[in-house]
C-alpha positions as CSV (number, residue, x, y, z in Angstrom):
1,X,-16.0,47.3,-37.0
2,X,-19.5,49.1,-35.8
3,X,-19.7,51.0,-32.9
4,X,-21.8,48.4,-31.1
5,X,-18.7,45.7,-31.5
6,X,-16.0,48.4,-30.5
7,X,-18.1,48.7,-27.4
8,X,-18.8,45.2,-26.5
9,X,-14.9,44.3,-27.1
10,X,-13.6,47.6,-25.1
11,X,-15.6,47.7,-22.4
12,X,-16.7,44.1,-22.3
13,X,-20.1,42.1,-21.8
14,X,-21.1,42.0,-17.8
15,X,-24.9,40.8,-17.2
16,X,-24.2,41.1,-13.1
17,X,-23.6,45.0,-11.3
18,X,-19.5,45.6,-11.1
19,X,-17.5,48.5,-9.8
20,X,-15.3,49.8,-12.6
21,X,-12.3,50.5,-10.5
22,X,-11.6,47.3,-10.2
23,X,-14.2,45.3,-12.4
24,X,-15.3,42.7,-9.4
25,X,-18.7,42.4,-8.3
26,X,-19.7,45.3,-6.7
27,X,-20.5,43.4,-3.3
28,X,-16.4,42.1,-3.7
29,X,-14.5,45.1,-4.4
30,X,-12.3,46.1,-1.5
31,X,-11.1,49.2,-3.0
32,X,-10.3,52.2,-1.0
33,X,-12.0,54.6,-3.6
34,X,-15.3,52.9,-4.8
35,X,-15.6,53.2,-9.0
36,X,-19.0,53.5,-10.4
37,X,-21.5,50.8,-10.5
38,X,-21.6,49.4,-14.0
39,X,-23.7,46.8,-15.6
40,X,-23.7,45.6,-19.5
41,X,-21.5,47.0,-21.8
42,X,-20.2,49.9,-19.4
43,X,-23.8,51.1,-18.4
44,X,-23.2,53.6,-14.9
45,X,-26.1,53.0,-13.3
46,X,-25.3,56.3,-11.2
47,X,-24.8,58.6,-14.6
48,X,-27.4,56.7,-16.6
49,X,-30.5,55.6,-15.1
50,X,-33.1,53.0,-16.7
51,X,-35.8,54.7,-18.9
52,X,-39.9,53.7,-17.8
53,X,-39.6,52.3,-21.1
54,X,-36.4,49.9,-20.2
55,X,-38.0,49.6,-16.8
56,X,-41.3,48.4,-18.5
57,X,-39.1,45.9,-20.9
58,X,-36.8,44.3,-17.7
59,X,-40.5,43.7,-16.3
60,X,-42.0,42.0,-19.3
61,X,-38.8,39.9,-18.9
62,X,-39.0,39.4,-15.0
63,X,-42.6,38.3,-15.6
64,X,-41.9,35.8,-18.7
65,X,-39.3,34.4,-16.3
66,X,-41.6,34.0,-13.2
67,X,-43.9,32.6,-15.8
68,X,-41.8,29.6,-16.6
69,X,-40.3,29.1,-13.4
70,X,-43.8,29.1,-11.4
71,X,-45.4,26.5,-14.6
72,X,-42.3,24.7,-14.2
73,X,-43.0,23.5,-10.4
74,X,-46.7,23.3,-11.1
75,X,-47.8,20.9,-13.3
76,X,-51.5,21.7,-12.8
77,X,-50.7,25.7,-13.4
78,X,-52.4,25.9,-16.6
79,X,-56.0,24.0,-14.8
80,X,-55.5,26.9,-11.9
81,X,-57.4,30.2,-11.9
82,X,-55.5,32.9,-13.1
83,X,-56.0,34.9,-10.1
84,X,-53.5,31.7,-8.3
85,X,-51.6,31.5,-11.6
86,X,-51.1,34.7,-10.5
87,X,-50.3,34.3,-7.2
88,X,-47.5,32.0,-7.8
89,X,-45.9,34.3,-10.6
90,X,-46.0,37.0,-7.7
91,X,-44.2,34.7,-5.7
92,X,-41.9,33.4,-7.7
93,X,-41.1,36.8,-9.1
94,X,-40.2,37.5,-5.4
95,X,-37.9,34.8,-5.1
96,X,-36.6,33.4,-7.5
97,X,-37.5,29.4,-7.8
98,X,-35.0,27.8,-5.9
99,X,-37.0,29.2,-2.8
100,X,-40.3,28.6,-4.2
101,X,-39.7,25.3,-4.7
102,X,-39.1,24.7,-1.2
103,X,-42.5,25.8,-0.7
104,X,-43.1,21.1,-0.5
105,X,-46.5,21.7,1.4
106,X,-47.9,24.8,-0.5
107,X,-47.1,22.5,-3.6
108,X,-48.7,19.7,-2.0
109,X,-51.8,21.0,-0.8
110,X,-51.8,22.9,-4.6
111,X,-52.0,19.1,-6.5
112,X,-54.7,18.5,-4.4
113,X,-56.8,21.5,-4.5
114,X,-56.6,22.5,-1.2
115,X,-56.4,25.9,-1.3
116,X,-57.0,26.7,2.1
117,X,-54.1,24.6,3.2
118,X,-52.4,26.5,0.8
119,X,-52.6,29.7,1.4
120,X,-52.1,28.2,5.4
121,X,-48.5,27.8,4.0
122,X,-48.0,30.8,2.3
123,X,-48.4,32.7,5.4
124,X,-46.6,30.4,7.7
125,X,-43.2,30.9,5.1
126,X,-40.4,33.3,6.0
127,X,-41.5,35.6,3.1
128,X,-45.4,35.3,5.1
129,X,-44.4,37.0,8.4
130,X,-41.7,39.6,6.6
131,X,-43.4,40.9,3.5
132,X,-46.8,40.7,5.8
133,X,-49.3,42.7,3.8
134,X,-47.8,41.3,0.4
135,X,-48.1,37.8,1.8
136,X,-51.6,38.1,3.3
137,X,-52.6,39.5,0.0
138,X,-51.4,36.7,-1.8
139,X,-52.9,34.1,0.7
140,X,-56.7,35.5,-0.2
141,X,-56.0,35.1,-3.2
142,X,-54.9,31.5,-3.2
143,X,-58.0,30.7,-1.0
144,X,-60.8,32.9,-3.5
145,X,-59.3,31.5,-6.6
């Protein structure tokens, strides 16, 4: 057995944060004395901190993600300008694309090249009037192309 299957099988695979007291999710621990905060294969995020190069590589992921999610709702994404191609990666890298996709009108006015209406909707979401300067960012760019 290599060290890289003693440690998977001892300290077990977990792709979501735990606490190691108690091995729930960190947000459902209830015990009295908090363990670390653990991800992976026993990673302590408190003892070990990411690299800028593993921070770089989770990015590149993140991205390739919002990527497929944001192509995935848009079926004109590859006509679009990459300036809103990447507009809606931003966006979708934000929130995930259960959320984007409730975005009906955005999509809407997006099939119909309306990018003024648009960007209207971008602004007028939830994530518009609380990550302002983000959003209004964003909504310029979706009207400029």
């Amino acid at each position: 057995m290599d060290i890289e299957e003693l440690l998977r099988k001892d300290e077990a695979v977990r792709p979501t944060p735990y606490l190691d007291c108690c091995s729930k999710g960190w947000r459902e621990c209830c015990c009295e004395v908090k363990g670390n905060l653990t991800v992976g294969v026993g990673r302590n995020l408190d003892a070990v901190p990411f690299t800028d190069t593993e921070i770089s590589m989770m990015l590149s992921l993140d991205i390739s993600r919002a990527i497929e999610a944001a192509r995935s709702l848009c079926s004109i994404y590859d006509k679009l300008s990459r300036p809103r191609q990447v507009v809606l990666i931003s966006m979708a890298f934000n929130m995930g694309k259960t959320k984007l996709a409730k975005f009906v009108r955005m999509w809407s006015a997006i099939h119909l090249e309306d990018f003024e209406t648009a960007a209207d909707e971008i602004l007028d979401s939830r994530a518009g009037k609380k990550i302002v300067k983000r959003y209004e960012r964003l909504a310029e760019m979706m009207r400029k192309g």
